[in-house]
N, C-alpha and C positions, 0 to 999 in steps of 0.2 A: 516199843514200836507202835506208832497209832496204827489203826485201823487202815487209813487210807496205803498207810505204806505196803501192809501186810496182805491187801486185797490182789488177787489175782487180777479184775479188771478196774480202771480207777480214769474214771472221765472229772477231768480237774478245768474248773471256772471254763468250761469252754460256753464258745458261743459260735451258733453256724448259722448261714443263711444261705437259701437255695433259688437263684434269681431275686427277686424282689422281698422275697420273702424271708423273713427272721425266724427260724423252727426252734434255735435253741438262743438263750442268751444267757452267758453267765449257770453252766450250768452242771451241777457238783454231782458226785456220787461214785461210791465202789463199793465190789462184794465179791465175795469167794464162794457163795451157797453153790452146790451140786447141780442144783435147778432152780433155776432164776426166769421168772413169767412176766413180761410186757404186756400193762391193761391200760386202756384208753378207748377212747369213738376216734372214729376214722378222724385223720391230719391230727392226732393230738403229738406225732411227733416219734412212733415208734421207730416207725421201716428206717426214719433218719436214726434213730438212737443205734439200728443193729449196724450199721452201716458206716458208722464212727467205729465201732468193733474192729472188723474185719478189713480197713481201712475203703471201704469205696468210696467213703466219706474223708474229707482231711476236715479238723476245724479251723474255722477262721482266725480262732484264738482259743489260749487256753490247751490242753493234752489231751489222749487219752493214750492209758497203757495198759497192755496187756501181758500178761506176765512179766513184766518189769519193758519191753515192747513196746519202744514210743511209735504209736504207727505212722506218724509222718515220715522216721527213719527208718523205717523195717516195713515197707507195703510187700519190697520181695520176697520177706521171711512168715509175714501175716498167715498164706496159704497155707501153710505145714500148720500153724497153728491155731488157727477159724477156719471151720470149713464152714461154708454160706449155703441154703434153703432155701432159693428163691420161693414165693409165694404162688406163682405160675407155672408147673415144672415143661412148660412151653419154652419158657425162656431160660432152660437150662441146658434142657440135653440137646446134644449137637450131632450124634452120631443115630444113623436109622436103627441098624440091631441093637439090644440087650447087651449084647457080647461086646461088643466095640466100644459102648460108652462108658462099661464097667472098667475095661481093659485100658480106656487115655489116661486116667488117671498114673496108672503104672510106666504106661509108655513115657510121657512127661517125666518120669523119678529117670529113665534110663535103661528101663526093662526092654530087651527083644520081644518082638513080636508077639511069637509063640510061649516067650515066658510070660509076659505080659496078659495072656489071652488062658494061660495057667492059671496066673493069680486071680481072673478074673471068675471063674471056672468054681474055683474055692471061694469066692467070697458068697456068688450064689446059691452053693449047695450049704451051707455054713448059714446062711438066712431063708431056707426054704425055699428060694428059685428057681433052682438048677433046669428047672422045666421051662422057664424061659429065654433058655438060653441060646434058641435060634430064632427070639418072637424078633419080627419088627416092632420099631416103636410106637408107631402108627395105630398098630393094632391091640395094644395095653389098654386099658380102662385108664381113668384119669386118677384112681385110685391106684390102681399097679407103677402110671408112671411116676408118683410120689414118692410109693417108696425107690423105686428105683434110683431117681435123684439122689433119696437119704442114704442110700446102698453104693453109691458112685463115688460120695464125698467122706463116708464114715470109713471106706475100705481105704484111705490113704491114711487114717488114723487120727485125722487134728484131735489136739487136747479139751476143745472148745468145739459145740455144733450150734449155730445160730440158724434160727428158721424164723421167717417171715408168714403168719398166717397159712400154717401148713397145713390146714384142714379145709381150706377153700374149695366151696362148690364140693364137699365129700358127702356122699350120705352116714346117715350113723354107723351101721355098722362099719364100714369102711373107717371112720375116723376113731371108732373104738379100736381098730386093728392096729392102726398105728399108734396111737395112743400107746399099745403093748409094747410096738417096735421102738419107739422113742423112750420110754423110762426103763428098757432091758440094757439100754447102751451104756458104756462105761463112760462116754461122754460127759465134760461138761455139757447142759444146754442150758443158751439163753433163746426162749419163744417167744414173740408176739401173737397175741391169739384172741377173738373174741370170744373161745369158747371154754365158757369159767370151767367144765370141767376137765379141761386138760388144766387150765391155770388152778385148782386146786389141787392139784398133787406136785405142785411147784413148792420149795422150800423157803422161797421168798416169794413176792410178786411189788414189782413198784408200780406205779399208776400216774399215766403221761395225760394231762391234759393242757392245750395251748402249750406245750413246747417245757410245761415244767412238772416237777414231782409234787404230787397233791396227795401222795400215797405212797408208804413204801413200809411194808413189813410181813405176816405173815400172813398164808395165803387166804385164811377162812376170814380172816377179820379187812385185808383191804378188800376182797372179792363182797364182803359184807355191805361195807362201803360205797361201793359204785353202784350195788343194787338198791342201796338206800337214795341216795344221787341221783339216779335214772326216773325212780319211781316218784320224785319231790318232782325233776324236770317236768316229767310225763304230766303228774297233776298241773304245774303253774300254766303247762300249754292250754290243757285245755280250759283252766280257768279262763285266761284270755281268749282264748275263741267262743 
C-alpha cells in the first residue's frame, strides 16, 4: 500500500481558486501524524488548505479525502468527522449562554432538550467549566470564548479537529492554557498557527508559501527553516532600503 493510499487525509493534484485568484495549483500531499502544524506568512494559502479538509472548500480539480472521504461527496458526513476552529470565535458561537451553545451541538444529533442541556452540563464539569454554565457569552473573556468554541465542537466527538490560528489576539498565558487543552485531546489536530511554539509540539509541520509546499517534515527542522528564511528576508530588505 503506498503512502498516499494509507494516509488518513490525502489532498491529490488539486488546484483551487478563490475569485480571481489561483491559492492552490496542482497541489499533492497526505499524512496520518497525530498532530499535523500549518506554517506560512499570511495568504500563503493555509485557512484555504484547512477548508479543503472539512469541505467548505470544494476543489476546482483534483480530490481531497478524508478518511477514505471524498469531500465533494460526503460535505454531509464531513461534520461528524472534522470538527472546524474558526480563527474568530465571533464567528462561531451563535447562542448568548454557555449552556445553549454547548447544548446545539446535541440538539442537532437528536437529543431532547433537557437531555441535550444534560450532555452539555457533563461536557463542562469534565473540562473545568461547570462554573460557566449560566455565564453569557458576552461576558467571557476572548480567551474563555476559545475554548468554549474548542469545547462546543470537541464534545460531538469528530475524529479530526482543525483550527485556524486559534491563538489570535491571546496573551500568553491564556495561549499556554490552551496549548494544555489542545495536546490533552484525543483528537486528531490539523493547526495553522504563527506561533512556532505551539507548531513545535506538532508531529509533522508542512510549510505553505504562495499556495505550495516549500517545507514538510519535522517540526524542529522545518520550524528551523522559516526562521532562517525570515531572517535572510529581513536582511535583503533592509539591504535595499
Amino acid at each position: 500500500m503506498t503512502p498516499a493510499a494509507s494516509a488518513s487525509i490525502v489532498i491529490d493534484r488539486v488546484s483551487l481558486r478563490r475569485g480571481s485568484r489561483l491559492v492552490f495549483a496542482d497541489l499533492s500531499v497526505s499524512f496520518c501524524e497525530r498532530r499535523v502544524g500549518l506554517l506560512g506568512d499570511n495568504g500563503a494559502g493555509k485557512s484555504s488548505f484547512l477548508r479543503l479538509i472539512n469541505g467548505l472548500l470544494l476543489p476546482d480539480s483534483g480530490e481531497v479525502r478524508v478518511d477514505g472521504l471524498v469531500t465533494a461527496q460526503a460535505r454531509r458526513d464531513l461534520p461528524r468527522k472534522v470538527g472546524f476552529v474558526f480563527q474568530n470565535p465571533d464567528h462561531q458561537i451563535v447562542f448568548p449562554t454557555v449552556l445553549e451553545e454547548i447544548a446545539f451541538g446535541f440538539r442537532e444529533c437528536g437529543l431532547r432538550r433537557d437531555d441535550a442541556n444534560d450532555r452539555a452540563r457533563d461536557v463542562l464539569r469534565r473540562f473545568g467549566c461547570y462554573d460557566w454554565i449560566d455565564a453569557a457569552v458576552h461576558e467571557l473573556s476572548e480567551g474563555q470564548k476559545q475554548r468554549l468554541c474548542i469545547l462546543a465542537i470537541v464534545s460531538m466527538e469528530p475524529d479530526i479537529l482543525v483550527l485556524d490560528e486559534p491563538f489570535s489576539s491571546l496573551d500568553l498565558p491564556t495561549r499556554l492554557d490552551l496549548m494544555d487543552l489542545l495536546m490533552s485531546l484525543p483528537q486528531r489536530l490539523v493547526i495553522a498557527s504563527h506561533e512556532l511554539e505551539l507548531l513545535s509540539l506538532m508531529d509533522r509541520v508542512i510549510w505553505l508559501s504562495g499556495g505550495a509546499i516549500v517545507g514538510d517534515g519535522a517540526a524542529d527542522q522545518i520550524i528551523s527553516s522559516y526562521r532562517e528564511t525570515a531572517r535572510n528576508a529581513r536582511k535583503h530588505t533592509a539591504v535595499a532600503q
